[in-house]
C-alpha atoms as an extended CHARMM CRD file, in Angstrom:
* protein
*
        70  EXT
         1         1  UNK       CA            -14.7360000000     -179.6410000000       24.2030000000  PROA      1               0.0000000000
         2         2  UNK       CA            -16.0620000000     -183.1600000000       23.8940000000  PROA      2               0.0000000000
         3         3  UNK       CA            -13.3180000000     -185.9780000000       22.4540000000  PROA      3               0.0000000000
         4         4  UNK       CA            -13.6130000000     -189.3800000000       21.8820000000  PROA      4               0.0000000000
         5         5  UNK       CA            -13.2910000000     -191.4880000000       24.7860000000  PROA      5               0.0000000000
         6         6  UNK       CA             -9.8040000000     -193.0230000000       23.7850000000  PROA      6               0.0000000000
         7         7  UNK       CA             -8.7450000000     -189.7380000000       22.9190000000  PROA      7               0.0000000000
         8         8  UNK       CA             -9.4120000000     -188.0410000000       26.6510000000  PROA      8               0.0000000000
         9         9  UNK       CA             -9.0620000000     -188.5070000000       30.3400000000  PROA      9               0.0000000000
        10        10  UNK       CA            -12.2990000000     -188.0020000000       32.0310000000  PROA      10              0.0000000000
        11        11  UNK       CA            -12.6370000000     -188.3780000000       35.8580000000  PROA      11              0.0000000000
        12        12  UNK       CA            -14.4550000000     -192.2020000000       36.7690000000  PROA      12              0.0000000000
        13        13  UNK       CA            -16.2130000000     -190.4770000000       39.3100000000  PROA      13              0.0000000000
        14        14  UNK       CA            -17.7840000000     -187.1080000000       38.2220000000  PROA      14              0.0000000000
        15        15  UNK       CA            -17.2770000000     -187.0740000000       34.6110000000  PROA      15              0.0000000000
        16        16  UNK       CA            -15.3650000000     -183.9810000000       34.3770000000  PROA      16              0.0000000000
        17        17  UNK       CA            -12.4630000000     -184.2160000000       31.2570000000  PROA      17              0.0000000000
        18        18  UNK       CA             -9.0650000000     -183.9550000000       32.6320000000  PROA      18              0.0000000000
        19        19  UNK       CA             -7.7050000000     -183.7400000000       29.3740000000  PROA      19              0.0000000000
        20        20  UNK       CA             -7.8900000000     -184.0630000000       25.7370000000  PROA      20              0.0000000000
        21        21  UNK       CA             -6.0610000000     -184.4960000000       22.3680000000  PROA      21              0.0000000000
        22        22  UNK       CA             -6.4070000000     -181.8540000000       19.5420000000  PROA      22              0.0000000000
        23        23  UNK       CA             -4.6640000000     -181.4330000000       16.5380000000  PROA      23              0.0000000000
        24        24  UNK       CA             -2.4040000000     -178.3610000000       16.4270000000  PROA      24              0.0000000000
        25        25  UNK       CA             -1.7440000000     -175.9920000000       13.9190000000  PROA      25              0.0000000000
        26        26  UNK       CA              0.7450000000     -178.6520000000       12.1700000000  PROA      26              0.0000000000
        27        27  UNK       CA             -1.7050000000     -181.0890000000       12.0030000000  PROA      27              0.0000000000
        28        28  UNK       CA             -0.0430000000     -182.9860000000       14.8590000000  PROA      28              0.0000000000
        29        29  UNK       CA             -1.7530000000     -184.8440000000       17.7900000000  PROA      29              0.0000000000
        30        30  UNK       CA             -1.1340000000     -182.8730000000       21.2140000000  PROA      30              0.0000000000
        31        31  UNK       CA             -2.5870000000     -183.1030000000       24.9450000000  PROA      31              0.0000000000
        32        32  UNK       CA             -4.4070000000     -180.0070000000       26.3080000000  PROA      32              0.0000000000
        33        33  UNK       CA             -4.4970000000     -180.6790000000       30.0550000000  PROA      33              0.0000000000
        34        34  UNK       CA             -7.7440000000     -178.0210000000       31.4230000000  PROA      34              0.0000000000
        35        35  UNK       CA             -6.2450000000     -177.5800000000       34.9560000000  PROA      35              0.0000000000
        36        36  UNK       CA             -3.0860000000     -178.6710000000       37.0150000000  PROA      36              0.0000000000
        37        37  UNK       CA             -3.3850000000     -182.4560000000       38.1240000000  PROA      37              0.0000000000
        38        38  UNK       CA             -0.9560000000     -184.7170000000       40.0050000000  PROA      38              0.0000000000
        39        39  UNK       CA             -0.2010000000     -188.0960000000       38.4170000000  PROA      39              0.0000000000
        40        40  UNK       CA              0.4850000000     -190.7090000000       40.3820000000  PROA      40              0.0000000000
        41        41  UNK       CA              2.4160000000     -193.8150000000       39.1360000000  PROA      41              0.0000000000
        42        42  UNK       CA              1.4670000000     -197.1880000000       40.6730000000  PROA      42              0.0000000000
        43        43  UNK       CA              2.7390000000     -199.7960000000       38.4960000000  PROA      43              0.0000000000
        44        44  UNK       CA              5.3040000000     -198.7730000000       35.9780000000  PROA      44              0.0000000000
        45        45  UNK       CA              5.7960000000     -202.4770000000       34.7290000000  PROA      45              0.0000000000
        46        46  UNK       CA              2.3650000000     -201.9910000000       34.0490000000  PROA      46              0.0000000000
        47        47  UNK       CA              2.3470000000     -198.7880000000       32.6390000000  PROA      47              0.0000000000
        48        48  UNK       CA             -1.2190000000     -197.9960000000       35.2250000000  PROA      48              0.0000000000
        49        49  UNK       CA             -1.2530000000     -194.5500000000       36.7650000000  PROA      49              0.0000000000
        50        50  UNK       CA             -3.7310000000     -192.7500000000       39.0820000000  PROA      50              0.0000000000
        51        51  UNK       CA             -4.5960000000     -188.9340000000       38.3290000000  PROA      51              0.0000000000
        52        52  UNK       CA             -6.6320000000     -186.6580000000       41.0850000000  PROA      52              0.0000000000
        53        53  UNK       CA             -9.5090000000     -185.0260000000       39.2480000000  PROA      53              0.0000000000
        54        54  UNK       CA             -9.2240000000     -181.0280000000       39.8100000000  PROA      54              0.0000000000
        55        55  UNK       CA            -12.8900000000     -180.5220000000       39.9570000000  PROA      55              0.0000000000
        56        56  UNK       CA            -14.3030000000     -183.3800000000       42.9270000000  PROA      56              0.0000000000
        57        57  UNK       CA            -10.6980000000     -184.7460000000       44.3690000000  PROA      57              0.0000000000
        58        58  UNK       CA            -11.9520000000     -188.0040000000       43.0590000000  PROA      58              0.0000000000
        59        59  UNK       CA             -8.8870000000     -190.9520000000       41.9540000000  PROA      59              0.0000000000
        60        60  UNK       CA             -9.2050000000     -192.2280000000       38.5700000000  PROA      60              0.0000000000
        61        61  UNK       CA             -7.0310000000     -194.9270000000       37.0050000000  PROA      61              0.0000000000
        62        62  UNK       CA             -4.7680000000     -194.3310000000       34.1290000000  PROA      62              0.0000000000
        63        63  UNK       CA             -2.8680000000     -195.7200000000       31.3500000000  PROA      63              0.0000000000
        64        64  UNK       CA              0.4590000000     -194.2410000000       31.9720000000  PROA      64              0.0000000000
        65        65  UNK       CA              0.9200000000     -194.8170000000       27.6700000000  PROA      65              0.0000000000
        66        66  UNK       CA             -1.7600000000     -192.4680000000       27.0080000000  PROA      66              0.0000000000
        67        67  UNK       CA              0.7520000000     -190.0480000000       28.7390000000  PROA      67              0.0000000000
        68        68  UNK       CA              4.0060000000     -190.8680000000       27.5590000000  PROA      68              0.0000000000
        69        69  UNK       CA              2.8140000000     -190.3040000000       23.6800000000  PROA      69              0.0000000000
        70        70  UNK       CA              3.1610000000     -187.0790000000       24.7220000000  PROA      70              0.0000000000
């Protein structure tokens, strides 16, 4: 599934999606996460965030907003 970029995570490194937002079956905005990740938070003032990407082990930075709509 291919999403607009504000609307997934994809991994800075290798490209892979992370995860995505889909409308469900109300019509309402959810996350579908593809695989189990770890998200790190570095700077909550901030709201940035690091995520390990399942497929290379690469780091990618993060909104931690994107997240907490969810």
């Amino acid at each position: 599934m291919k999403s607009k970029k504000e609307d997934c995570v994809t991994c800075s490194e290798c490209g892979y999606e992370i995860a995505a937002v889909f409308l469900n079956e109300e019509g309402k905005r959810a996350l579908r996460i593809y695989e189990k990740i770890s998200l790190i938070i570095i700077d909550k003032e901030k709201k940035v965030g690091s995520i390990k990407c399942p497929k290379c082990g690469g780091k990618t930075q993060t909104n931690l907003g994107f997240w907490k709509q969810f």
